[in-house]
N, CA and C of each residue as an Amber inpcrd file, in Angstrom:
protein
   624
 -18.3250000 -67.6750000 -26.8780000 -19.6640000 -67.7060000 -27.4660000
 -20.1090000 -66.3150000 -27.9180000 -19.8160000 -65.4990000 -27.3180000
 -19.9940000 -63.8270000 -27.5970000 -19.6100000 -63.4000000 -28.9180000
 -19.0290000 -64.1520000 -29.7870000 -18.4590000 -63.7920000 -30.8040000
 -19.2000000 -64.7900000 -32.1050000 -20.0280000 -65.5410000 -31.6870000
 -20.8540000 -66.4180000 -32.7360000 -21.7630000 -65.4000000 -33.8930000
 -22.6000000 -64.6650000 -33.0990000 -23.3130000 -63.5490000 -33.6210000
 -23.0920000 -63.2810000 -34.9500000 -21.7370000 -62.4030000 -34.6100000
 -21.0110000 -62.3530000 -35.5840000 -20.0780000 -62.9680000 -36.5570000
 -19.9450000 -63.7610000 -36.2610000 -19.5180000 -65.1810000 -37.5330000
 -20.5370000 -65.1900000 -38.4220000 -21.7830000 -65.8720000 -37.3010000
 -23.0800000 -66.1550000 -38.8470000 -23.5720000 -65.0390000 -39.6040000
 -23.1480000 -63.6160000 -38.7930000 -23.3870000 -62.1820000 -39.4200000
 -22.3400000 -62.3900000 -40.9660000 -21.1050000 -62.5800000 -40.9580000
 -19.9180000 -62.7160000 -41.7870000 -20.2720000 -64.0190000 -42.6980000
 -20.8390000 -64.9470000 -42.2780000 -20.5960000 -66.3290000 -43.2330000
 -22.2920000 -65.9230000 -44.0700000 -23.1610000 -65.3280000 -43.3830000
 -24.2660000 -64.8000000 -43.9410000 -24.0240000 -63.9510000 -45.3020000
 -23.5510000 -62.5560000 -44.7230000 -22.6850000 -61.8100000 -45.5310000
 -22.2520000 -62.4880000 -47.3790000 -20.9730000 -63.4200000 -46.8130000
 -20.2340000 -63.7630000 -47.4000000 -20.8950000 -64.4370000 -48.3450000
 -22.3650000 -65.5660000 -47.7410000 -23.3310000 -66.5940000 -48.8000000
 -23.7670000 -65.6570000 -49.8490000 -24.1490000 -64.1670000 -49.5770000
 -25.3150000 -63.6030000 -50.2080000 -24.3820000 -63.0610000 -51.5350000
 -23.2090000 -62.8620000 -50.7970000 -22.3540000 -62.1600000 -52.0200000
 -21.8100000 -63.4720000 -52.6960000 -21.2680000 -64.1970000 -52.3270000
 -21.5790000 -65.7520000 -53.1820000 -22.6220000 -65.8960000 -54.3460000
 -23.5800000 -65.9910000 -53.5790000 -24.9930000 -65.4200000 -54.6140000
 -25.1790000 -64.8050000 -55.5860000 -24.7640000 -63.2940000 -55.4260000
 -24.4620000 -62.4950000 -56.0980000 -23.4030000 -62.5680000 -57.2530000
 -22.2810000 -63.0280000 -57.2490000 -20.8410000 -63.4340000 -58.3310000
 -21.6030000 -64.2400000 -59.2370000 -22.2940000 -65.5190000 -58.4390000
 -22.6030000 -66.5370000 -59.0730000 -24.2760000 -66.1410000 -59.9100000
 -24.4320000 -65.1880000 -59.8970000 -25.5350000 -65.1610000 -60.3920000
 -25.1230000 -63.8960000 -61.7700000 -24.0710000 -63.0500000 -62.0320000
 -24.1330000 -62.1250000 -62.1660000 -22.9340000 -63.2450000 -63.3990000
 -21.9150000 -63.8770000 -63.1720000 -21.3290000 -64.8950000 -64.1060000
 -22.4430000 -65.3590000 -65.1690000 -23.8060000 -65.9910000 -64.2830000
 -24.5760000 -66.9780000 -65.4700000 -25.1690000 -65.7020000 -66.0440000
 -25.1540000 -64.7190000 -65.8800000 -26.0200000 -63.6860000 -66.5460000
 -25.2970000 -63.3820000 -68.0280000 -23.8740000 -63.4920000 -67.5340000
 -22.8900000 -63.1220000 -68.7870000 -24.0290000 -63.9460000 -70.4810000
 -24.5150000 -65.4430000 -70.0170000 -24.6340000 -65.6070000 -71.1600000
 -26.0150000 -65.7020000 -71.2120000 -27.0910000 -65.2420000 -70.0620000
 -28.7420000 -65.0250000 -70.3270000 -28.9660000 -63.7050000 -69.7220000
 -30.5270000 -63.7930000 -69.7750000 -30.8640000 -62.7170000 -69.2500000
 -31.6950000 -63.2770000 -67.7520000 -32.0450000 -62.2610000 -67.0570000
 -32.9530000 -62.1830000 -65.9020000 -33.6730000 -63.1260000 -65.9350000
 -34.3610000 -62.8370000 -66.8630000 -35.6740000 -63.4350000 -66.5260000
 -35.5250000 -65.0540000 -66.7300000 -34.3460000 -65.6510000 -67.4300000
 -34.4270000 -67.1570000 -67.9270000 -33.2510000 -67.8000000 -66.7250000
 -33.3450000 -66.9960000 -65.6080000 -32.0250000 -67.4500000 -64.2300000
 -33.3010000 -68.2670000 -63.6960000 -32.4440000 -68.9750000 -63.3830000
 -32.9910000 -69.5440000 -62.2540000 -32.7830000 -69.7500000 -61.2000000
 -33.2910000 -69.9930000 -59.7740000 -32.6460000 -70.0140000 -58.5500000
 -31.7090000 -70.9310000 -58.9240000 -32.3690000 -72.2430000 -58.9660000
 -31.5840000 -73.8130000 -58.9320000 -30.1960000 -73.7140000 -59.1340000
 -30.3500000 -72.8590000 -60.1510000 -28.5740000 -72.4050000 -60.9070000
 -27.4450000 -71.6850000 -60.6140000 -28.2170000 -70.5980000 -59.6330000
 -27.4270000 -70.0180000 -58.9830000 -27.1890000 -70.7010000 -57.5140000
 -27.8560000 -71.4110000 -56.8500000 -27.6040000 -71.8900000 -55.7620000
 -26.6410000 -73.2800000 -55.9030000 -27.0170000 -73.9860000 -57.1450000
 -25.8430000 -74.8320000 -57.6810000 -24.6930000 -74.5800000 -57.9310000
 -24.0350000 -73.3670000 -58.1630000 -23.0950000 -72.6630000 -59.0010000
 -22.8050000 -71.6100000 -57.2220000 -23.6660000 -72.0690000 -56.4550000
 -22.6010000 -71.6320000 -55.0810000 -22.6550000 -73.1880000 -54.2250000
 -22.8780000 -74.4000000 -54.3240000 -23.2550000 -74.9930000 -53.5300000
 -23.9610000 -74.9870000 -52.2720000 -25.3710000 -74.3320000 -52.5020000
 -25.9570000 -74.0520000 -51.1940000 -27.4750000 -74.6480000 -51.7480000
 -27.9430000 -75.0820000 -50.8170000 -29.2740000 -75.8430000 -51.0590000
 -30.4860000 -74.6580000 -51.4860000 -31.3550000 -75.3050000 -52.2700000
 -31.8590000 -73.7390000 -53.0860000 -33.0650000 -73.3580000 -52.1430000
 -32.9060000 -73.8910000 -50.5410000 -33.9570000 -72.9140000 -49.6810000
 -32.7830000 -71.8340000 -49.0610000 -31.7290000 -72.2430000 -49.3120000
 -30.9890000 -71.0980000 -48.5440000 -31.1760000 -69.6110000 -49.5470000
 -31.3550000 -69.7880000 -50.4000000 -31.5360000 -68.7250000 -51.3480000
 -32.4330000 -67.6740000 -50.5950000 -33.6830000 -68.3110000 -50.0110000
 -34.7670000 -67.0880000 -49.7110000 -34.5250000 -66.5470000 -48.1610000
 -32.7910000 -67.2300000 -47.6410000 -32.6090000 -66.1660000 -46.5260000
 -31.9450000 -65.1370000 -47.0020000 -31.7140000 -64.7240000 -48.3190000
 -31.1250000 -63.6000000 -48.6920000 -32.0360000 -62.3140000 -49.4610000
 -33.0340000 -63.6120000 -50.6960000 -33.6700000 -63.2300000 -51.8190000
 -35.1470000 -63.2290000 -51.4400000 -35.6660000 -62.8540000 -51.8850000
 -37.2660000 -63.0560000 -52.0490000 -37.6120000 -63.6220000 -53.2150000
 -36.1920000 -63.4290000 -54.3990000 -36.8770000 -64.0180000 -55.9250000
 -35.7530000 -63.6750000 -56.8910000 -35.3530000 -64.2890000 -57.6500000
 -34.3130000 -64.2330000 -59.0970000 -34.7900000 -62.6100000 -59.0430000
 -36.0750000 -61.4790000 -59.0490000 -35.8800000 -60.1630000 -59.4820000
 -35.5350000 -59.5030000 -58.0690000 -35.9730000 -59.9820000 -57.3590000
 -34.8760000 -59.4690000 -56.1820000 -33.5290000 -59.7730000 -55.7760000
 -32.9780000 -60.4640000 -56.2100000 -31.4140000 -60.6060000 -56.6000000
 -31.2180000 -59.6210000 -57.6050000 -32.0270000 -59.7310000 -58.7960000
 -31.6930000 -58.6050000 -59.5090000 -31.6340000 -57.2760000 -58.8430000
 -32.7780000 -56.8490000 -58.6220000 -32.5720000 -55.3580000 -58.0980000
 -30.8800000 -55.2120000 -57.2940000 -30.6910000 -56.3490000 -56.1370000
 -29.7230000 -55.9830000 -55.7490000 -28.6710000 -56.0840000 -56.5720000
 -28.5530000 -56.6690000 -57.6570000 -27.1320000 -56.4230000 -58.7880000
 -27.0560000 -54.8450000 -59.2160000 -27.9980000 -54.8160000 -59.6060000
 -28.2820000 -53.2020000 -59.8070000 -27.6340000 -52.2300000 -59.2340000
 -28.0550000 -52.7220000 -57.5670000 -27.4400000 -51.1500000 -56.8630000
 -25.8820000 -51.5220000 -56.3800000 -25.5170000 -53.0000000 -56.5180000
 -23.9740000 -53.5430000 -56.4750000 -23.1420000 -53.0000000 -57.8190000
 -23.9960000 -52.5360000 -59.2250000 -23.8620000 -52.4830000 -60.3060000
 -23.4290000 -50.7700000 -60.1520000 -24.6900000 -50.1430000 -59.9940000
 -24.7820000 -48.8150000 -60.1310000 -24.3620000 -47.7000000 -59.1690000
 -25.0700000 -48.4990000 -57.4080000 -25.0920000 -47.4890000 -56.5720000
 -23.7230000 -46.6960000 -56.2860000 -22.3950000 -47.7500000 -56.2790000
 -21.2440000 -46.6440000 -56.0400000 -20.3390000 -46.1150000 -57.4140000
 -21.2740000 -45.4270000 -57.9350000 -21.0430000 -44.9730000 -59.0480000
 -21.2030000 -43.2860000 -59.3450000 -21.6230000 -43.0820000 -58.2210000
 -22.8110000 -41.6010000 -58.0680000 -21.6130000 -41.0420000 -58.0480000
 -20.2990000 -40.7570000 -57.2670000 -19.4220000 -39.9740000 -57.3010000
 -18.7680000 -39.6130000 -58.4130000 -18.0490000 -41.1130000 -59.1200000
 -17.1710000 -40.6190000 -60.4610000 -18.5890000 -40.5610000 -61.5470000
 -19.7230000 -40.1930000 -61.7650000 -20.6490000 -39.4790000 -62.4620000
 -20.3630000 -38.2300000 -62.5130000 -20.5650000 -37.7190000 -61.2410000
 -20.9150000 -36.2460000 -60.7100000 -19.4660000 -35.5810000 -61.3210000
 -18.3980000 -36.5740000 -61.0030000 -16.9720000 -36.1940000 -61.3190000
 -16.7170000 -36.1120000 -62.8830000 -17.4320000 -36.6240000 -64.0950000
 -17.4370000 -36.4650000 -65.3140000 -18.1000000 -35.0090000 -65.5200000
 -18.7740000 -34.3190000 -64.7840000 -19.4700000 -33.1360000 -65.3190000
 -18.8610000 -32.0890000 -64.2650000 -18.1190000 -32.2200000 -63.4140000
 -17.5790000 -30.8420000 -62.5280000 -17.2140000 -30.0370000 -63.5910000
 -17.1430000 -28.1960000 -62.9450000 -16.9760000 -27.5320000 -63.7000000
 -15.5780000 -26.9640000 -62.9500000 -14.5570000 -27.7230000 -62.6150000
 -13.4650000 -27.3330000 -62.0370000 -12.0900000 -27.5840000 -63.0810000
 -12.6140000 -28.3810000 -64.5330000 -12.1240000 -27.8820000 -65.7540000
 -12.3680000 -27.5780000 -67.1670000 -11.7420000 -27.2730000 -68.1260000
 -12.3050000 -26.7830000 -69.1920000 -13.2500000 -27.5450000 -69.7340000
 -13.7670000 -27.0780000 -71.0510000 -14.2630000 -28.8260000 -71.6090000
 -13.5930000 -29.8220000 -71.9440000 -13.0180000 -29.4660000 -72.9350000
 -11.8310000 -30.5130000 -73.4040000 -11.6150000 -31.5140000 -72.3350000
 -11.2840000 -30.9790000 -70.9290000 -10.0900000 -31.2810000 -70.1230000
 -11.5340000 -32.1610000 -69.4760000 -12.9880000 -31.9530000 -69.3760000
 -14.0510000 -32.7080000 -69.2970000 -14.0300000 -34.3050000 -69.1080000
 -14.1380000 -33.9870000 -70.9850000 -14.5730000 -34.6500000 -71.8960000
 -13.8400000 -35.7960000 -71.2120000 -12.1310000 -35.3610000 -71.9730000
 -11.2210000 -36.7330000 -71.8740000 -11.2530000 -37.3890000 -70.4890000
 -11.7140000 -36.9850000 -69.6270000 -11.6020000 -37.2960000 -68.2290000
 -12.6250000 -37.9830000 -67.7700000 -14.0490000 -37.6830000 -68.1860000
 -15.2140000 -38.3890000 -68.4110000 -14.9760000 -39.7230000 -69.3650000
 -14.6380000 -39.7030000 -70.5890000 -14.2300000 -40.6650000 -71.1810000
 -12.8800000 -41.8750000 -70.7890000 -11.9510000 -41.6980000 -70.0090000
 -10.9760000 -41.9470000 -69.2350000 -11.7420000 -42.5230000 -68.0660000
 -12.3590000 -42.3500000 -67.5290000 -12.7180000 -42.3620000 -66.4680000
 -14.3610000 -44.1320000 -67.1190000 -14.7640000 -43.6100000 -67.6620000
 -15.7640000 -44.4660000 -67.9360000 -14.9480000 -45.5560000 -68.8620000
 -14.0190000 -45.5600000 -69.7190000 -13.3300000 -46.4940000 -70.1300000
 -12.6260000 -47.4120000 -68.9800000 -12.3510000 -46.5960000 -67.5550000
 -11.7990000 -47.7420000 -66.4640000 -12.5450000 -48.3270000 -66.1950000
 -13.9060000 -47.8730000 -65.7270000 -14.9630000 -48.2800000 -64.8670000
 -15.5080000 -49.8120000 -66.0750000 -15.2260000 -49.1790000 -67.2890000
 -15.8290000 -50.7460000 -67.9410000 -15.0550000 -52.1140000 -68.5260000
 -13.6710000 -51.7850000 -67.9230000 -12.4650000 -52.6230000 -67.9990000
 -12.3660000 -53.4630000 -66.4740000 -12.9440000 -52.6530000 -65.7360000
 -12.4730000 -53.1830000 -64.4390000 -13.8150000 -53.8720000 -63.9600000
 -14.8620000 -53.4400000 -64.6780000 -16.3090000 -54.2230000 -64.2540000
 -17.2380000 -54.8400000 -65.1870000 -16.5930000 -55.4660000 -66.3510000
 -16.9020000 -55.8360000 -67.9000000 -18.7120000 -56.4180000 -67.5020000
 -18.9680000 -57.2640000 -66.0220000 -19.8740000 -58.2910000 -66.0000000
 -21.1800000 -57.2110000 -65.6960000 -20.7650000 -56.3150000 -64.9460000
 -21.8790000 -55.2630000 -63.8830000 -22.6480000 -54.4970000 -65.1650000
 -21.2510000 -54.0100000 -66.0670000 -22.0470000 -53.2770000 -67.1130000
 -22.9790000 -53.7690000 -68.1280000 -22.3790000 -55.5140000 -69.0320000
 -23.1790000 -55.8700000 -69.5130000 -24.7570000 -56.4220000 -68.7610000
 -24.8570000 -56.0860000 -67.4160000 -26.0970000 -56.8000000 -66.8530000
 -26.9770000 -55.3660000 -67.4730000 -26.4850000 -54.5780000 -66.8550000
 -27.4220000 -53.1790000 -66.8330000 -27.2510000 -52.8640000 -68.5270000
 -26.7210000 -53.2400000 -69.4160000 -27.2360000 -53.0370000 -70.7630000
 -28.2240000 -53.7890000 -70.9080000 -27.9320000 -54.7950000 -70.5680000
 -28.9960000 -55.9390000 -71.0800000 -30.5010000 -55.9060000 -70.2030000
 -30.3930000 -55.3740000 -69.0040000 -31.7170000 -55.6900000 -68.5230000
 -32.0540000 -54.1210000 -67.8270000 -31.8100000 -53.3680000 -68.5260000
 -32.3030000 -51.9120000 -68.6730000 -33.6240000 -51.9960000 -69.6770000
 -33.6810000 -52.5790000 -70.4850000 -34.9550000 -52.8690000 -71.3610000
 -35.3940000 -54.1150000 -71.4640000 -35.2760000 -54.9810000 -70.0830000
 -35.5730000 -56.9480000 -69.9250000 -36.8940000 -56.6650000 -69.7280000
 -36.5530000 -58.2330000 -69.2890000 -38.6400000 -58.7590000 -69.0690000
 -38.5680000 -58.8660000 -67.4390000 -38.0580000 -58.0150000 -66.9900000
 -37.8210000 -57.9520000 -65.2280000 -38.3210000 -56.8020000 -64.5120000
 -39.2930000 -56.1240000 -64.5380000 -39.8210000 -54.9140000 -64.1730000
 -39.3070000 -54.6160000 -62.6920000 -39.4110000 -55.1180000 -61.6090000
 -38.5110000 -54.5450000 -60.4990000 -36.6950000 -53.7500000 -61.3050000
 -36.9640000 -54.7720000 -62.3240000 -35.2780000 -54.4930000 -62.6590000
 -34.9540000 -53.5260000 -63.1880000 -35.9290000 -53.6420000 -63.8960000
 -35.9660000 -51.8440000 -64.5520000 -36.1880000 -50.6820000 -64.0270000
 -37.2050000 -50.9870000 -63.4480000 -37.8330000 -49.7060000 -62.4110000
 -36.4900000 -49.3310000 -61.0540000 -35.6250000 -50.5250000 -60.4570000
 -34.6160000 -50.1500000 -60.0700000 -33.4720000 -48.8700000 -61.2270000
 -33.2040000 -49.8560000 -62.1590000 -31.8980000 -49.3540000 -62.6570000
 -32.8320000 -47.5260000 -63.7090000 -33.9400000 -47.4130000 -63.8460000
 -34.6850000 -46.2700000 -64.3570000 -34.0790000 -45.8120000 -63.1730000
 -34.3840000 -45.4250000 -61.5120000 -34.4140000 -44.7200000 -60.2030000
 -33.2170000 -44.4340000 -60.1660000 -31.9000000 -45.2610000 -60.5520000
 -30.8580000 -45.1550000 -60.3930000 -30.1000000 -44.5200000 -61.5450000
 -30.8440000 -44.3100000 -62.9990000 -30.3310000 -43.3860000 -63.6740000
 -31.2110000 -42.1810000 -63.7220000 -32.1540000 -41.6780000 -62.9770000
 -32.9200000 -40.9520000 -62.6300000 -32.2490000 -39.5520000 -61.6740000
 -31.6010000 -40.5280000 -60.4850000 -30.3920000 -40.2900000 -59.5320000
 -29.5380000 -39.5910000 -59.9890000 -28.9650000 -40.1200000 -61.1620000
 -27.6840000 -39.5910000 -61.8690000 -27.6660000 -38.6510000 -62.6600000
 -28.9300000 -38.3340000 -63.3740000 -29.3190000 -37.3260000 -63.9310000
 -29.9560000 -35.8970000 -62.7600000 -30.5150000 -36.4570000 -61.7820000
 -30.9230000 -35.2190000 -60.9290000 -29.3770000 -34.6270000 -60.0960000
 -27.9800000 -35.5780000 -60.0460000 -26.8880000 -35.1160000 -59.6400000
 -26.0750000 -34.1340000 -60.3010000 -26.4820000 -35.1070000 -61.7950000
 -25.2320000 -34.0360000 -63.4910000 -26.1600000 -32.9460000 -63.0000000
 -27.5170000 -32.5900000 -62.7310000 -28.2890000 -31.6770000 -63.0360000
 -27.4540000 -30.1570000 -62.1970000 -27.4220000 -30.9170000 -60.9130000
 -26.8410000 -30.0910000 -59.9140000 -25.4370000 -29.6490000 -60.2100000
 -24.8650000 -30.3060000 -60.9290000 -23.1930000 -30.1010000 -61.1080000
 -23.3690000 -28.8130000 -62.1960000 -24.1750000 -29.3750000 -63.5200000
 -24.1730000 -28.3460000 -64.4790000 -24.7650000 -26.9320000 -64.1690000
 -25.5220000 -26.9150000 -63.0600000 -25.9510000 -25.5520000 -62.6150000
 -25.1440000 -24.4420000 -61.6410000 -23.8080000 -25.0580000 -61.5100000
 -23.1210000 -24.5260000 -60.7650000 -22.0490000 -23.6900000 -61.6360000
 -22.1510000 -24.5410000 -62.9930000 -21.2250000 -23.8920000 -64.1570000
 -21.8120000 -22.7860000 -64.5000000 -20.8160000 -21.3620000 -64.6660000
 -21.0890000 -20.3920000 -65.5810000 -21.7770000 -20.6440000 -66.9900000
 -21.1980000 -21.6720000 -67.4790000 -22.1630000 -22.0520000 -68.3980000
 -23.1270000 -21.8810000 -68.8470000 -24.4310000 -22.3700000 -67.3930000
 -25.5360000 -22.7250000 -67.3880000 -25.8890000 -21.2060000 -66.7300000
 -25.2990000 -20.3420000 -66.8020000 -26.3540000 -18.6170000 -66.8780000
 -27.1600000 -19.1940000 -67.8330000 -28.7050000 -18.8020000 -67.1150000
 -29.8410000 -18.5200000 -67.9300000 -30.4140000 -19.0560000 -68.5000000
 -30.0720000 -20.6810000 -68.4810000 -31.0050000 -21.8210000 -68.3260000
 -32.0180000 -22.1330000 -67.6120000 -33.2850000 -22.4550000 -68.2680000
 -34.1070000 -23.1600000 -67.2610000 -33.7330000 -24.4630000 -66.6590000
 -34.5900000 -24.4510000 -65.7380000 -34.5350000 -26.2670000 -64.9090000
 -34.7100000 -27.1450000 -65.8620000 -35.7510000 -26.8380000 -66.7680000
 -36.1140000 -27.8100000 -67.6440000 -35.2360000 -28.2080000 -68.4240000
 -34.4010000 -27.6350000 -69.1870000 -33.2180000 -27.6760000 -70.0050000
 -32.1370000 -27.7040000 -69.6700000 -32.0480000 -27.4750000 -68.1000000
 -31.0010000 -28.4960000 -67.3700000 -31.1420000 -30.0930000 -67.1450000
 -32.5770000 -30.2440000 -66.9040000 -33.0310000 -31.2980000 -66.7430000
 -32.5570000 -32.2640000 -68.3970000 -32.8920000 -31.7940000 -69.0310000
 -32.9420000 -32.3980000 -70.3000000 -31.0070000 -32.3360000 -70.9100000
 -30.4770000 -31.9130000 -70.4670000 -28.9600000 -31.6270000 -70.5310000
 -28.1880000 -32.6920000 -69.8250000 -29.1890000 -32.9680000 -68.9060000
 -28.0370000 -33.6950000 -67.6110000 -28.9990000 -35.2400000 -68.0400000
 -29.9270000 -35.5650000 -68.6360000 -30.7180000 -36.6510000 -69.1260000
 -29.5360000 -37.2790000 -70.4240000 -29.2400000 -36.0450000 -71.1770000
 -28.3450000 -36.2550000 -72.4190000 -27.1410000 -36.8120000 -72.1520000
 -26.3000000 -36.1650000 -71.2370000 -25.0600000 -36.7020000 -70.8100000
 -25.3080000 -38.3520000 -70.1850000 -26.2220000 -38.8190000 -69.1110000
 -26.3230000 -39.5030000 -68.5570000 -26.7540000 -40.9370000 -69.3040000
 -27.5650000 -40.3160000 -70.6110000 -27.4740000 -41.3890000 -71.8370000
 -26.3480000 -41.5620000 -72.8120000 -25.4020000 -40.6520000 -72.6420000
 -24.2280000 -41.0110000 -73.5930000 -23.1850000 -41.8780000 -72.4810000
 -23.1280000 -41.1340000 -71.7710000 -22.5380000 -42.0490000 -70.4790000
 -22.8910000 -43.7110000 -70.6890000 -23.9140000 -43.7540000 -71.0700000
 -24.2820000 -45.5790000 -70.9350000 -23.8120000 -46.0630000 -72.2090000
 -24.1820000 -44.8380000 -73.7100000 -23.5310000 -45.3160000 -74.9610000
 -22.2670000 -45.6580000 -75.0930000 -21.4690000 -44.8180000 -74.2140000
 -19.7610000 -44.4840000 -74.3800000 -19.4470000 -46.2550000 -73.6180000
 -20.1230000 -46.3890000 -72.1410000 -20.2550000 -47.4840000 -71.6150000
 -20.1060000 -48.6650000 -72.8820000 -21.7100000 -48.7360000 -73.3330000
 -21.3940000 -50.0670000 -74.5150000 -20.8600000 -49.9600000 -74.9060000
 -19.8560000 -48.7530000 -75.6830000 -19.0040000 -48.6610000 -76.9860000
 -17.9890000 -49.5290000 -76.3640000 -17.4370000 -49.4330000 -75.3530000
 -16.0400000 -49.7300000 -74.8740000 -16.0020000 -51.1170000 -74.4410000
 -17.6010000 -51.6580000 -73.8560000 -17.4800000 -53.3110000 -73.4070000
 -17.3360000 -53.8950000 -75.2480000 -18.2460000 -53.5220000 -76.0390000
 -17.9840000 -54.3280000 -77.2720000 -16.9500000 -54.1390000 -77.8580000
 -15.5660000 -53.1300000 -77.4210000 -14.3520000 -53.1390000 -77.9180000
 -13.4410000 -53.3080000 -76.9900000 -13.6170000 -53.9010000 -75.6340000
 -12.6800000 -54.4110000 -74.6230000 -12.1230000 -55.1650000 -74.8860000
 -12.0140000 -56.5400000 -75.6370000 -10.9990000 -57.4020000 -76.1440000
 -10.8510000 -57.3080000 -77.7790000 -10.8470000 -56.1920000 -78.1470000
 -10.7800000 -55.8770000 -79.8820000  -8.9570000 -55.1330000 -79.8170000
  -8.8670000 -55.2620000 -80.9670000  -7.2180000 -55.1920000 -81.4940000
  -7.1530000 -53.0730000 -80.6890000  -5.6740000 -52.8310000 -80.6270000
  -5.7500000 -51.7830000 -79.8100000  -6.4530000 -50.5080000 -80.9590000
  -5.9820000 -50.6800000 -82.2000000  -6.6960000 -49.2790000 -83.3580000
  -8.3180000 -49.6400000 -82.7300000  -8.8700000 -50.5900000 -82.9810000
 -10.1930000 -50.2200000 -82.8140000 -10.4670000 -49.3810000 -81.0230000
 -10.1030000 -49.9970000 -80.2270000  -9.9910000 -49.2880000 -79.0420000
  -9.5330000 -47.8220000 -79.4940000  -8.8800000 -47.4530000 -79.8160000
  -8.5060000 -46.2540000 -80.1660000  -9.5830000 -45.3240000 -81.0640000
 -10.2520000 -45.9500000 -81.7780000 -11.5150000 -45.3290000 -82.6680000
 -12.7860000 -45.4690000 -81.8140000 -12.5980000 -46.3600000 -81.0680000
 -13.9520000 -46.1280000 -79.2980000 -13.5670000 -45.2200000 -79.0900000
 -12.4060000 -44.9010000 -78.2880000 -12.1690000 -43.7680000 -77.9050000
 -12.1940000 -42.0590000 -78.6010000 -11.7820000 -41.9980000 -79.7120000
 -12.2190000 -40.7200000 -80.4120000 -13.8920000 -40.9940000 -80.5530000
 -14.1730000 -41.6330000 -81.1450000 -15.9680000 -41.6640000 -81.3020000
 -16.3600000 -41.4370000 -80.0400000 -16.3100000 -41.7940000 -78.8290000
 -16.9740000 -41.2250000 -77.5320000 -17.0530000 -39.9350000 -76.9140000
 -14.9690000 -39.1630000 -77.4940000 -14.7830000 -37.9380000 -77.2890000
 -15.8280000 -36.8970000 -78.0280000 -15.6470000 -37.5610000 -79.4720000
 -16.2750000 -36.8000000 -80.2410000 -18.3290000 -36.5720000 -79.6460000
 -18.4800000 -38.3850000 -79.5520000 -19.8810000 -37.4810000 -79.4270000
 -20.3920000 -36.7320000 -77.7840000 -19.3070000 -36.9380000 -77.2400000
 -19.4630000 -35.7230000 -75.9960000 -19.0230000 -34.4600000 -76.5510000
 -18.4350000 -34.3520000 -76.9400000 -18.2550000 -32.5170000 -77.6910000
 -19.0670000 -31.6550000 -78.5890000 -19.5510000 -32.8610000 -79.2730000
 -20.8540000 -32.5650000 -79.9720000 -22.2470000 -31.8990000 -79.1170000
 -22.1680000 -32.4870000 -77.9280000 -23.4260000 -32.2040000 -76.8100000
 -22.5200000 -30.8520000 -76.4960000 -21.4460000 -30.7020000 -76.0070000
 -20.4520000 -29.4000000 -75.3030000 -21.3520000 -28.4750000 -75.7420000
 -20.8450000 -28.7480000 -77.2300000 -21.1250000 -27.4480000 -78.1490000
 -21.8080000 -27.1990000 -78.1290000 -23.4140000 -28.0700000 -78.3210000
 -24.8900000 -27.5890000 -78.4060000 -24.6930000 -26.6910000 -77.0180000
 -24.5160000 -27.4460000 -76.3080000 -24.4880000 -26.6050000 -75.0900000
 -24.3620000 -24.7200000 -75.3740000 -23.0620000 -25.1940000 -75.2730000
 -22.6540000 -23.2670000 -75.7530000 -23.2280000 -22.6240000 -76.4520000
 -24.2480000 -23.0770000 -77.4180000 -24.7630000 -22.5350000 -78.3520000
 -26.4520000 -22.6890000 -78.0020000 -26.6230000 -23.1140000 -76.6430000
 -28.1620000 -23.5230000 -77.1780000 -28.8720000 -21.9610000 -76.7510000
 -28.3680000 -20.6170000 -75.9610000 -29.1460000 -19.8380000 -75.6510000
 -28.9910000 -18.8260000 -76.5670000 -28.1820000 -19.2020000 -78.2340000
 -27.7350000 -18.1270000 -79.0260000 -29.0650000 -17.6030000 -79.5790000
């Protein structure tokens, strides 16, 4: 009997992330705000009061896609802007690196394109905090670079805002060319390099 606890701890667990797949699938073809419980609790077979031992509400499921979406992400971010190589050697590595992350998680990314500007305000105000996060981290990385002699905060601030929005562009570029013929993949890929080098440069040049 000592060991029940923890079963319903695990089969608990296991419902919510159930929940979660199945809610984050029907999203593929709506948005937030037009989910419904019914649908997701149908699409796990669980009666739709079991829903509110996990959820409080379709935008509280959301929020938690969000940080299932975003939260372990903070490292290979921080890891696109280290200054432990050149730029070049950056760039492609940042771009490499965000081309896996949107091959290997096609569903997580299109949620957070799509309901980064929804009709779900918890949802936003989550995934805003969480690119907020990511920008106060690039902030810290880029200030450690020689580079950034003699920058203000502010224009670090606004540097590490820039990257952290191309980061999401480079993101879409690559889900809307994930099942496209390999040349076009290949022209994602220079267009992403390119418009990160474009920012490099301003960079180098912005205290001339």
């Amino acid at each position: 009997m000592s060991h029940t606890p923890g079963v319903r701890q695990a089969q608990k667990r296991k419902t919510r992330q159930a929940l979660l797949d199945a809610a984050l699938g029907l999203l593929e073809e709506q948005s937030l705000s037009s989910l419904g419980l019914r649908e997701v609790t149908r699409a796990v077979g669980v009666a739709p009061t079991a829903f509110y031992r996990h959820f409080r509400s379709t935008a509280d499921l959301g929020v938690a896609l969000v940080e299932e979406a975003l939260g372990s992400l903070h490292p290979m971010i921080r890891t696109t802007v280290s200054p432990v190589e050149g730029s070049d050697e950056r760039i492609a590595r940042a771009v490499e690196l965000i081309a896996g992350h949107v091959a290997a998680h096609p569903a997580h990314v299109r949620f957070i394109a799509r309901e980064r500007h929804g009709g779900v305000q918890p949802v936003r105000e989550a995934i805003r905090e969480q690119l907020a996060r990511f920008a106060e981290e690039v902030r810290a990385e880029l200030a450690k670079d020689t580079e950034s002699t003699g920058w203000s905060e502010a224009d670090l601030r606004m540097l590490a805002g820039l990257y952290v929005d191309q980061m999401l562009i480079t993101a879409s570029l690559f889900l809307e060319t994930l099942d496209a013929p390999e040349e076009e993949r290949r022209r994602a890929t220079e267009t992403a390099t390119r418009q990160l080098r474009l920012i490099s440069v301003g960079r180098r040049h912005w205290l001339d």
